[in-house]
N, C-alpha and C positions, 0 to 999 in steps of 0.2 A: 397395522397398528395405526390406530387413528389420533389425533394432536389431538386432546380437551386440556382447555385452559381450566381452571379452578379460579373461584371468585377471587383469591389470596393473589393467585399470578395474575389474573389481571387487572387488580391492585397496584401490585408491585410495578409492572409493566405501565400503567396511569401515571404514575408518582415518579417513575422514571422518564418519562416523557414528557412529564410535566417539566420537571427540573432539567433537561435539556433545553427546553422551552427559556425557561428563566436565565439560564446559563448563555444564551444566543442573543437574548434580549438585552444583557448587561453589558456583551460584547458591542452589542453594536451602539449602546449609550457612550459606552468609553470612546468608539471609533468616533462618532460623532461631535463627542466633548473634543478632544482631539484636532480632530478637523480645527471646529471654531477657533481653538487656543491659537493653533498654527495660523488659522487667519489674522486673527484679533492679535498676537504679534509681528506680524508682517505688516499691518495698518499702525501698529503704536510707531513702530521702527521708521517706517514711509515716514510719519509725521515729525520724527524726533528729527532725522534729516533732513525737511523740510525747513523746522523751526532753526536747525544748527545753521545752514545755508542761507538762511533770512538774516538772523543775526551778523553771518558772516559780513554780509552781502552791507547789513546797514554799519556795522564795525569799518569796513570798506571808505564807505560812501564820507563816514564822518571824517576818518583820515581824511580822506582826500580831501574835505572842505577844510580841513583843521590849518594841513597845507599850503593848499589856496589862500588862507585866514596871513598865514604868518610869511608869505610869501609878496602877499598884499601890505603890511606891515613894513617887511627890510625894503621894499621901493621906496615907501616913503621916508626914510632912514638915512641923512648921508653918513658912508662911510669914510 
């Protein structure tokens, strides 16, 4: 018995392997897309802790002058 394809099946057989094609293609855009998101919120994240610890950091700084300020202030002050 010998395999002949008919022009219909190998049609068919095109069109399915086309669309496997398309199907493998979209997967890997999604992987891709994917990817970047998980980057591109690891970098937002980085920054926003960044930005929070700067703030922190000058919130800090003013206390302490604010301190300084009015510590400076009660010396000159008799009680």
């Amino acid at each position: 018995m010998t395999e002949s394809t008919s022009a219909v099946e190998q049609a068919v057989q095109a069109r399915i392997a086309a669309a496997r094609i398309k199907v493998q293609a979209a997967r890997e855009r999604r992987e891709s897309l994917a990817a970047a998101r998980r980057v591109g919120l690891a970098r937002r994240h980085a920054n926003k802790l960044r930005r929070l610890a700067e703030q922190r950091h000058g919130a800090d700084e003013d206390d302490r002058q604010d301190d300084e300020q009015h510590d400076q202030d009660d010396e000159g002050t008799p009680q």
